[in-house]
C-alpha positions in Angstrom: 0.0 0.0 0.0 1.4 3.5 -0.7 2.6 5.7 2.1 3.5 8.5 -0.2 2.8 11.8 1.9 1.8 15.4 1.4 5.2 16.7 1.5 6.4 13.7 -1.7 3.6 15.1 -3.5 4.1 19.0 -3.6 8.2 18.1 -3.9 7.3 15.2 -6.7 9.1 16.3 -10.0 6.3 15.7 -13.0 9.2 16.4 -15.7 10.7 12.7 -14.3 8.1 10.9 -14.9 7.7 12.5 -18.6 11.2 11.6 -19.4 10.7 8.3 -18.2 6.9 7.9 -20.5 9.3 9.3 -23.6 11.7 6.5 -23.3 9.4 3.5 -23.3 7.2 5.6 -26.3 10.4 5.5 -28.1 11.1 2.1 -27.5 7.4 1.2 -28.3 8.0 2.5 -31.2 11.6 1.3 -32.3 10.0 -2.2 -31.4 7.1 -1.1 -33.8 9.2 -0.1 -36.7 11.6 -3.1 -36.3 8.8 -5.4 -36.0 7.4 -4.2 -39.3 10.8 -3.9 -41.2 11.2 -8.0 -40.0 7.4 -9.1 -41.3 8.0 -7.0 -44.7 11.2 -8.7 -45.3 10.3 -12.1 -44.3 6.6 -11.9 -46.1 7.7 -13.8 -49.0 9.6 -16.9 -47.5 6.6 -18.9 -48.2 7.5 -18.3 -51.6 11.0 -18.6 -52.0 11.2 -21.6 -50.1 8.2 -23.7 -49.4 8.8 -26.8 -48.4 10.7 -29.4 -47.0 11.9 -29.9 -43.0 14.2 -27.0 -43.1 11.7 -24.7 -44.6 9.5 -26.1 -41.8 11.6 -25.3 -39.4 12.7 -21.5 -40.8 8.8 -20.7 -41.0 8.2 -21.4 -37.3 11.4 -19.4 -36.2 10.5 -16.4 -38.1 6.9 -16.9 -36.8 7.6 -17.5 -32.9 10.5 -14.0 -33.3 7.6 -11.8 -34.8 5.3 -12.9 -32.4 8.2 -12.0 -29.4 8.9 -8.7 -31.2 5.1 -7.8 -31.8 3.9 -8.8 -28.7 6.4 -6.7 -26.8 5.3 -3.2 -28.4 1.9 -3.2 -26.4 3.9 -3.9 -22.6 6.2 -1.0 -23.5 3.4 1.1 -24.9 1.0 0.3 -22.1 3.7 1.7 -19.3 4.4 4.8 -21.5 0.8 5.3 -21.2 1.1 4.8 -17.4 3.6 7.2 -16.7 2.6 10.0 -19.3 -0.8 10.0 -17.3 0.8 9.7 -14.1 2.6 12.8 -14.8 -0.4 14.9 -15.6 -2.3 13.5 -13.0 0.9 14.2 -10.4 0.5 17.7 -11.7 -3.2 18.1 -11.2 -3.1 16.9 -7.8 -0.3 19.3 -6.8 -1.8 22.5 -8.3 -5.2 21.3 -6.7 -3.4 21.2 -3.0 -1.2 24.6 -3.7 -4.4 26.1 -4.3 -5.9 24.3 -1.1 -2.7 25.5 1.2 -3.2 29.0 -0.1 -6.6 29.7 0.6 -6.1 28.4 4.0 -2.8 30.7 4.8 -4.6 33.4 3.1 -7.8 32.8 5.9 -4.7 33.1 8.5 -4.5 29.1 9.3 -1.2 27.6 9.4 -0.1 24.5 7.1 2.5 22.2 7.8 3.3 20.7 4.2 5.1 17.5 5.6 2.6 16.2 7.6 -0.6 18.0 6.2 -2.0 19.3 9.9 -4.0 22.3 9.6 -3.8 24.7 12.9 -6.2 27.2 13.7 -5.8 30.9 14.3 -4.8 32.8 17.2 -8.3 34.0 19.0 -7.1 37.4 20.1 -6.0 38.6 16.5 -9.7 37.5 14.5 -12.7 37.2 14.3 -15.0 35.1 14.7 -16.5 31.7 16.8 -14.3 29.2 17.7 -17.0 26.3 16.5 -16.6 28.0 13.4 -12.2 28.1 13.2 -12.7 24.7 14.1 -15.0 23.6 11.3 -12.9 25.6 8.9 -9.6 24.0 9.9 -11.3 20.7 9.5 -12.4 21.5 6.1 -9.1 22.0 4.8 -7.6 19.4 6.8 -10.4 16.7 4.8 -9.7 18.7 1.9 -5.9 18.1 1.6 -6.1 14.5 2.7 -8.2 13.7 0.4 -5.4 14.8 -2.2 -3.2 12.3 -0.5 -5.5 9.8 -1.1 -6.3 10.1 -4.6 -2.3 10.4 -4.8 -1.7 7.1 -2.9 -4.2 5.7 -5.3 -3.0 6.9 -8.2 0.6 5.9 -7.2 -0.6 2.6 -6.8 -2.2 1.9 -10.1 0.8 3.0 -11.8 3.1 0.9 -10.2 0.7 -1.9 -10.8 0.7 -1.1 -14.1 4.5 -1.2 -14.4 5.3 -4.3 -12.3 2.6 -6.1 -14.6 4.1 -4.9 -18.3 7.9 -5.2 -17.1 9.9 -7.2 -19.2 9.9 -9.6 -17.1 9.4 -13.6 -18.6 7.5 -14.6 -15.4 4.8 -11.4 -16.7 4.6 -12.6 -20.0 6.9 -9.4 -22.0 7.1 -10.8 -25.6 5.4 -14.4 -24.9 2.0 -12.6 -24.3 -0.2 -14.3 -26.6 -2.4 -11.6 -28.6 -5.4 -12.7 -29.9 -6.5 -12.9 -33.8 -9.1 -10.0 -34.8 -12.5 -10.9 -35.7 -14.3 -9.2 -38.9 -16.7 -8.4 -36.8 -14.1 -6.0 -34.8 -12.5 -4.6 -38.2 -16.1 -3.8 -39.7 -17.2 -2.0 -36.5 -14.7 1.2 -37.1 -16.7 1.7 -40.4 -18.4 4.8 -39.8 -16.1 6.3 -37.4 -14.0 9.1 -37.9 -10.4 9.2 -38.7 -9.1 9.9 -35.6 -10.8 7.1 -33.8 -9.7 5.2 -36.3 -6.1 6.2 -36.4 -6.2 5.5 -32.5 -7.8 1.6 -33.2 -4.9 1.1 -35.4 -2.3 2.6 -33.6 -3.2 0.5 -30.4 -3.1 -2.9 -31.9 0.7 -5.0 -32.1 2.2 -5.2 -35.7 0.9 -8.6 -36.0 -2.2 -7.6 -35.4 -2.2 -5.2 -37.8 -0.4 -8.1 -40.4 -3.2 -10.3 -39.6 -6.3 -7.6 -40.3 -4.3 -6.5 -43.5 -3.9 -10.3 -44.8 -7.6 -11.5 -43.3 -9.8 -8.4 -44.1 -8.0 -5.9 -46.8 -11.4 -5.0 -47.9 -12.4 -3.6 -45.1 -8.8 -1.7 -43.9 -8.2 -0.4 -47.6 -11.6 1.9 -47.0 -10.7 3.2 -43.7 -9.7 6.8 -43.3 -7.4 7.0 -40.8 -5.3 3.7 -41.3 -1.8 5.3 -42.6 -1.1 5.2 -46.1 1.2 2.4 -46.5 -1.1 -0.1 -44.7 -3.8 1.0 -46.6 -1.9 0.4 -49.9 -1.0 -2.7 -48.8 -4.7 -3.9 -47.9 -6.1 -2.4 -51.8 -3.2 -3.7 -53.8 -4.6 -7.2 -52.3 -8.1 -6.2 -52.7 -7.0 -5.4 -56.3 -5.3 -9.0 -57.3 -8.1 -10.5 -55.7 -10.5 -8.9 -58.1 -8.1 -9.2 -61.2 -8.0 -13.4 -59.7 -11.5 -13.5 -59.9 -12.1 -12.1 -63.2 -9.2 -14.1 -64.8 -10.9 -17.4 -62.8 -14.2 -16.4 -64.3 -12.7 -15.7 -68.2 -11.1 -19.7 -67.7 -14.3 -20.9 -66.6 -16.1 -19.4 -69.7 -13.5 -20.2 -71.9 -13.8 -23.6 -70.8 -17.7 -24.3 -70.6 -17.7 -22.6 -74.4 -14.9 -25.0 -75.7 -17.0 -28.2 -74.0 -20.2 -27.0 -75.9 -18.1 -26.8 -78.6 -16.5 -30.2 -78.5 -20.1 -31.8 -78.3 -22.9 -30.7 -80.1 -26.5 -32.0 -79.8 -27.7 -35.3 -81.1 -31.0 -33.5 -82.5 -31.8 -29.7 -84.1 -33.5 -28.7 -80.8 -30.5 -29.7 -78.3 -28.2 -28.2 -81.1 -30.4 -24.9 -80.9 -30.4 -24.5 -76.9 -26.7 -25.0 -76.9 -26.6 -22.1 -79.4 -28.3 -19.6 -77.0 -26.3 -21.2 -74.4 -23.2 -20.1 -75.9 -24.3 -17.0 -76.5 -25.2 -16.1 -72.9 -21.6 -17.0 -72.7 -20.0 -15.3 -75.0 -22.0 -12.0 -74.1 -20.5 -13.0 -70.8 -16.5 -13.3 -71.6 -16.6 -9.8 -73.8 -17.9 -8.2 -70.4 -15.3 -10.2 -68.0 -12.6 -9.5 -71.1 -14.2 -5.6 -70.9 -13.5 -5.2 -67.1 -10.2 -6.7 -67.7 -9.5 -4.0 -70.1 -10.5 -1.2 -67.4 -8.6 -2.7 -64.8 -5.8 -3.0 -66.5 -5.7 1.0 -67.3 -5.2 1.3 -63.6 -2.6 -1.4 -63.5 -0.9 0.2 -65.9 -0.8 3.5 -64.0 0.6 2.0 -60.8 3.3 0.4 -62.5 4.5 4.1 -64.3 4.4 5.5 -60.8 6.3 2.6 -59.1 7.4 2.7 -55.6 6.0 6.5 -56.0 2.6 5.1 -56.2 0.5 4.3 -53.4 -3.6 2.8 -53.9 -5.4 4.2 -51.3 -9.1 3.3 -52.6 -10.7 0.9 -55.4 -13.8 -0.3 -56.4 -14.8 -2.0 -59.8 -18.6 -1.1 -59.1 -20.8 0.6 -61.6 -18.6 3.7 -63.0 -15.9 2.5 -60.3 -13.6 4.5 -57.9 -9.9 4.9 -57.2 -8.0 6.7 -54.9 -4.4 6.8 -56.2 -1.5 9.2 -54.8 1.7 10.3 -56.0 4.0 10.1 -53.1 3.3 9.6 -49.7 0.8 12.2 -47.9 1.9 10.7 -44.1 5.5 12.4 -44.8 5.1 15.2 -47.2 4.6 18.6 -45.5 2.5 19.4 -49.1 -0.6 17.6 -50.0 -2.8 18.3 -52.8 -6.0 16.1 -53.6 -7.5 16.3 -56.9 -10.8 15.5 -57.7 -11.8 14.9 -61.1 -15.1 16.0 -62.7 -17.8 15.0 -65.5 -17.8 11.7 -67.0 -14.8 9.8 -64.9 -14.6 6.5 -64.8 -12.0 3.8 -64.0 -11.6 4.4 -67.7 -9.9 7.5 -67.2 -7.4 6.7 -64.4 -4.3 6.3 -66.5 -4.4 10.0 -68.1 -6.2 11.2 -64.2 -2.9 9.8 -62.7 -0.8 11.3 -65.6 -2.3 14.9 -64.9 -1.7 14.4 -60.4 1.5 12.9 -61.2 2.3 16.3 -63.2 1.5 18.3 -60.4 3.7 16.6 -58.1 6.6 17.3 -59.7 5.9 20.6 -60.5 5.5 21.3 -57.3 8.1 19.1 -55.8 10.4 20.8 -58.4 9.7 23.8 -56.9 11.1 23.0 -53.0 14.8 22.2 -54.1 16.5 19.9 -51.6 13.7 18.4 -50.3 12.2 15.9 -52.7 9.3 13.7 -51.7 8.2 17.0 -49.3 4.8 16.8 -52.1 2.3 14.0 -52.5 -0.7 14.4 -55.3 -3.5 12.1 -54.9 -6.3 11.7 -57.6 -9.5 11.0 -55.7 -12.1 9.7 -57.5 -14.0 8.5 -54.2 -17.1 9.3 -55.5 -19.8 8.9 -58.7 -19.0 11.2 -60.8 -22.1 12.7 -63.1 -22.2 11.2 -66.7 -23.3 13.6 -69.9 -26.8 13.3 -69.0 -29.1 14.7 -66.3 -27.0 13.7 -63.7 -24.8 16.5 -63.9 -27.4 19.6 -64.2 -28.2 17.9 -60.3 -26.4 18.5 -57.0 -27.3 14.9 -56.1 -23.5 13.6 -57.3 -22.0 16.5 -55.3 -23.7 15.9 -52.1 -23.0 12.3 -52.2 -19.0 13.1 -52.5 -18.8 15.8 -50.3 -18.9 13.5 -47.0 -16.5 10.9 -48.2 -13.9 14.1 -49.2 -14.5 15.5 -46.2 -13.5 12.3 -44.1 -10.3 11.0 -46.6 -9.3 14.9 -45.9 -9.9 14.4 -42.1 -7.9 10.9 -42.5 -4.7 13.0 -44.2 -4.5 14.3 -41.2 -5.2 11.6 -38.6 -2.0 9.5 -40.2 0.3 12.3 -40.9 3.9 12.1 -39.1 4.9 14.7 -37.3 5.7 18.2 -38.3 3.7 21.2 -40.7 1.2 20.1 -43.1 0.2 21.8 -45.6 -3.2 20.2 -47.6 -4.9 21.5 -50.9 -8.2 20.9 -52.7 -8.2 20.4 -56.1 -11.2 20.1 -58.0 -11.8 19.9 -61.9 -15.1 20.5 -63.7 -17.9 19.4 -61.8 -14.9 18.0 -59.1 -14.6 21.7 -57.9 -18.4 21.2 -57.0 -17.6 18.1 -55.3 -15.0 20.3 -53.5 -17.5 23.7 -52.8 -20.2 21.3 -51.1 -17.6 20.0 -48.7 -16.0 23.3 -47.8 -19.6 24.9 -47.5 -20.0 22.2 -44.8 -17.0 23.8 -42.7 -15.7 20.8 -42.4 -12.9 20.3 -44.5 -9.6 20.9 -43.1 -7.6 22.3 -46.1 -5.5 25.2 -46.3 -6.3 26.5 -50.0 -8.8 25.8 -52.5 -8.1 25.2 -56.3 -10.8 25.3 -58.9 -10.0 24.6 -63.2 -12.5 24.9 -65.3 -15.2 25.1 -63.2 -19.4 25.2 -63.3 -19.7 26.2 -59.9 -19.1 25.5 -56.4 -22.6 26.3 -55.0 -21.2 29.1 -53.3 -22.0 33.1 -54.3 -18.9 34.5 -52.7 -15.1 32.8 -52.1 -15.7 33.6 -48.0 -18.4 31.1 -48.1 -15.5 28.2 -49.1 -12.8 29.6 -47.2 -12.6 31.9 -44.2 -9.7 34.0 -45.9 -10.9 34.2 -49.6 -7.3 34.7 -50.7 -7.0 31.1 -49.7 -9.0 30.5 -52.9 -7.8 29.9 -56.1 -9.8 30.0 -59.4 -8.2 28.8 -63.0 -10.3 29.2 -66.6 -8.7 29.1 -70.1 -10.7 31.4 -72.4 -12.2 29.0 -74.4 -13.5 26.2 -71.5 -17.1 26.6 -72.7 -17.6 24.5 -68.9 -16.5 27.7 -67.3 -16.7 30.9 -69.2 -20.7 31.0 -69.3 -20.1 34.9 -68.7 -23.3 34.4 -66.9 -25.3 32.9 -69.1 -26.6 29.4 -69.1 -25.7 26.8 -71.5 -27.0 23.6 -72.7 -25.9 20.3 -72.5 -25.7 19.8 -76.4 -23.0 21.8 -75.8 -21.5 19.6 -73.4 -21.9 16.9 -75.8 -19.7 18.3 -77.8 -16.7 19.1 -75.3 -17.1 15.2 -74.1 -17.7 13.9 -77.4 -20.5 12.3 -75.6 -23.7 11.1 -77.4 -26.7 12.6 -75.8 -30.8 12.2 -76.8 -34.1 12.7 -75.9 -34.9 15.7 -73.5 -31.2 16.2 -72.5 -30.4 17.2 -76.2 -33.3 19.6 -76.0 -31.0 22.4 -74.6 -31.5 21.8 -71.0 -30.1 24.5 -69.0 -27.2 23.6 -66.3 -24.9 25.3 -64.4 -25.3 28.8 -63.5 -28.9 27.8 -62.8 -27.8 24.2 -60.8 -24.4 25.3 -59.2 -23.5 28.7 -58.5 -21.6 31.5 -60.2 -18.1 30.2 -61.7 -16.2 31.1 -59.3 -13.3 33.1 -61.7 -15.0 36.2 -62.5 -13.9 39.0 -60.5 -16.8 39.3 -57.9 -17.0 35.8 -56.7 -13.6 37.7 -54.8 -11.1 34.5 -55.5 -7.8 34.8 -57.1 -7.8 34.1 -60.8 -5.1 32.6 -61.5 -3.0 32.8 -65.3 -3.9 30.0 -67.3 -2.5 30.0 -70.5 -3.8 26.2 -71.8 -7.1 26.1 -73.8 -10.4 23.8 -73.4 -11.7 22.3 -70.4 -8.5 19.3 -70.0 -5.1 20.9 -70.2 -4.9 22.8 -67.1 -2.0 20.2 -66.2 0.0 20.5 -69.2 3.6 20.1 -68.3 5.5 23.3 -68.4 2.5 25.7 -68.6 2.0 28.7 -66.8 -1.5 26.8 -65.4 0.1 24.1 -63.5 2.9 26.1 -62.3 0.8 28.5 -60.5 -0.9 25.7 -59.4 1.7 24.3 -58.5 3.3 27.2 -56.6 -0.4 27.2 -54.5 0.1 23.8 -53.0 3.8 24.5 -51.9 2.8 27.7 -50.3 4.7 30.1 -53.2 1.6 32.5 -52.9 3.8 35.6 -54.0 5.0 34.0 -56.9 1.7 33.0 -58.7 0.7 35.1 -61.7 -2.8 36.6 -61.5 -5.5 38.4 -63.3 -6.9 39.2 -60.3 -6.9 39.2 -56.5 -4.8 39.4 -53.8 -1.9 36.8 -52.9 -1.8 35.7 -48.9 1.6 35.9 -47.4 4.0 32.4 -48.3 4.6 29.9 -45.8 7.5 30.2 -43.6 
């Protein structure tokens, strides 16, 4: 039982017990890192050597040493905890009994700080009953030793604490045998935010984490707020497994039409039902070869980008979605997300991923000495409208607000230590996408970049950003998506931008965006910086080398004073 006193408590020296919490962090986290460096490079030995008694043998070494090195991070993570809120606590409960010793000295009692013994005042120098002195010192005497107590208790707990996470063999340090997630566990941080999410990850042991990521990658690759390199990790397997399917599925096809094939019906009727059969499955392999084809675009894009490239997001459903970035948002101190507009699909991902990659190094080009300091990421985490109704609507703009507003919130909730610096991008009818989530307040970005745009849904740049410098607005002259010069257009017109085929009422001249979204928000009293563009149509604002994406460019790294304008008013740079 603790005996600590009144006087061990005022004296007690929080700063101690912080240095002590830092050193076990740091070796939490050193067993962390080293615990991950030894699962990545010992991930393949199934595969480089499979079988036979030695392999046997290898594979339950390497298994029983990650399991020592995993298992250890959450002992020396648990007494860092310990101590860290020791140390507050300590500190509370000291300025709670200054402030107790104080008020009594300043009502003329006396304190004695080692033992805690109130005394009461001299009779002949106050006022005042002596039933009342004595109720008073009471008071503060109950007062202060209830400090002690909470102190004692408190000083108990944390040496519990310690004495049962020591490294210690008899206490289980590095033999402690953590238990296997369930789905069930992994599915319930859908719908929480980042944060809470960040702090679920954070708190389970590398092999945890390695057996979530191999067990349930469709779940962790949609959580915002599992770091970037995890979550890569989780959709690159999400990915094969749907390219495994699809190629299973072509082989089956390919298979059932060769046996139809290689015997036809005895009579004309059995002959003609194994035509429509093979029909139905030919239909079938030129839609499996089709998504083949699509995927593949986005295969091909994450093998240009290499070890730059990281997947963050993918879904083959409908339309599809991908979240793809260009260097690593957890350690750059520059992140830009671009959001893409009308009519992209997974179809589009190869030249979407061309145009981010762009930006990242022209704006990486533009911090000398510090390479890697900017990561792009195209976002396409939402339906994006088609040449139809869907884009005169705000429907498709509402639905992608909320999941931009969270993978924005998740940027942050992963990020390493140090400044960050994060940018919306949004082309077309993606700089809608990007007004409805900053006219929710809740997106946690530092500028705002509109190209070509039809309207953010705001009247005014302070509606999107409390400093409308912050805002940034890009139009060529001839984007007929942005220069309506306030005057609706139709979506024939749109039709022929996209090359897009359109019929029935939405070729009768339907009128869409000034109307559905919102004054474009580069004319000069929507009170955003226009930026120089000197690319034409609605596509090239990314063209390498133009004045367009180098001002763009300059935005995300904080450059303010060196982008070219046609109007407004530049913030001051960055330090």
């Amino acid at each position: 039982m603790s005996t600590l006193s009144l006087h061990e408590l005022l004296t007690a020296h929080t700063g101690s017990f912080h240095r002590a919490a830092s050193e076990w962090k740091g070796l939490a986290e050193d067993l962390d890192n080293a615990c991950e460096s030894y699962i990545h490079s010992t991930r393949d030995l199934g595969y480089a050597w499979p079988v036979g008694p030695a392999s046997e043998n290898a594979h339950a070494k390497v298994a029983s040493l990650r399991r020592e090195i995993s298992n250890a991070y959450q002992p020396a993570r648990r007494i860092f905890e310990a101590l860290e809120h020791h140390a507050y606590a300590v500190g509370d409960l000291q300025q709670h009994a200054r402030g107790i010793i104080e008020g009594a000295r300043a009502d003329g009692y006396l304190v004695d700080e080692t033992t805690g013994r109130v005394t009461g005042r001299a009779r002949d120098s106050v006022g005042g009953s002596l039933d009342a002195d004595l109720r008073a010192v009471q008071s503060y005497a109950d007062q202060l030793g209830t400090i002690v107590e909470r102190a004692r208790s408190l000083d108990e707990q944390t040496a519990a604490t310690i004495r049962q996470y020591l490294p210690d063999r008899s206490s289980g340090f590095g033999e402690m045998c953590v238990r296997d997630l369930t789905r069930q566990e992994v599915e319930q941080q859908r719908g929480r935010s980042p944060e809470q999410v960040a702090t679920w990850w954070n708190g389970l042991t590398p092999e945890q984490q390695e057996q979530v990521l191999a067990q349930f990658p469709d779940v962790v690759g949609r959580l915002d707020g599992v770091p970037v390199t995890d979550r890569d990790t989780a959709n690159r397997a999400v990915f094969d497994g749907i390219k495994g399917d699809l190629q299973r599925r072509e082989d089956d096809l390919n298979r059932r039409i060769a046996d139809l094939l290689a015997h036809p019906g005895v009579d004309e009727a059995e002959r003609a039902a194994q035509q429509a059969h093979l029909r139905e499955l030919r239909n079938e392999l030129v839609a499996v070869d089709a998504e083949q084809v699509r995927l593949a675009k986005v295969d091909s894009a994450l093998a240009k980008l290499g070890d730059r490239g990281y997947l963050l997001g993918i879904d083959p459903a409908g339309d599809g979605k991908a979240i793809i970035a260009v260097g690593n948002p957890d350690t750059a101190r520059h992140t830009a997300v671009w959001v893409p507009g009308l009519g992209t699909t997974l179809d589009s991902t190869r030249g979407n991923v061309e145009r981010v990659l762009q930006l990242q190094q022209t704006a990486d080009g533009l911090t000398p000495g510090q390479a890697g300091d900017v990561a792009t990421v195209m976002w396409l985490g939402y339906d994006a409208p088609e040449t139809d109704l869907s884009v005169v609507t705000e429907e498709r703009s509402h639905q992608g607000a909320g999941p931009l507003v969270a993978f924005v919130d998740g940027l942050h909730a992963t990020h390493l230590d140090g400044q960050y610096h994060v940018t919306a991008v949004g082309h077309s009818y993606g700089s809608t996408v990007v007004g409805e989530a900053a006219l929710s307040g809740n997106l946690r970005v530092n500028d705002l970049i509109t190209a070509g745009s039809p309207g953010t849904h705001a009247q005014h740049a302070d509606e999107l950003m409390a400093d409308p410098r912050h805002v940034w607005a890009g139009s060529a002259t001839d984007d007929p998506v942005s220069n309506t010069t306030g005057n609706p257009y139709s979506l024939g017109a749109l039709a022929g931008t996209f090359g897009t085929p359109l019929g029935g009422a939405v070729n009768a001249g339907i009128a869409v965006y000034d109307h559905g979204h919102g004054p474009s928000p580069h004319f000069d009293d929507f009170g955003a910086n226009r930026y120089t563009v000197d690319t034409h149509g609605h596509s090239d604002y990314w063209n390498q080398g133009s004045e367009s994406i180098i001002n763009q460019a300059r935005v995300i790294v904080g450059e303010y004073g060196s982008t070219t304008l046609d109007h407004g008013q530049r913030p001051p740079d960055l330090p």
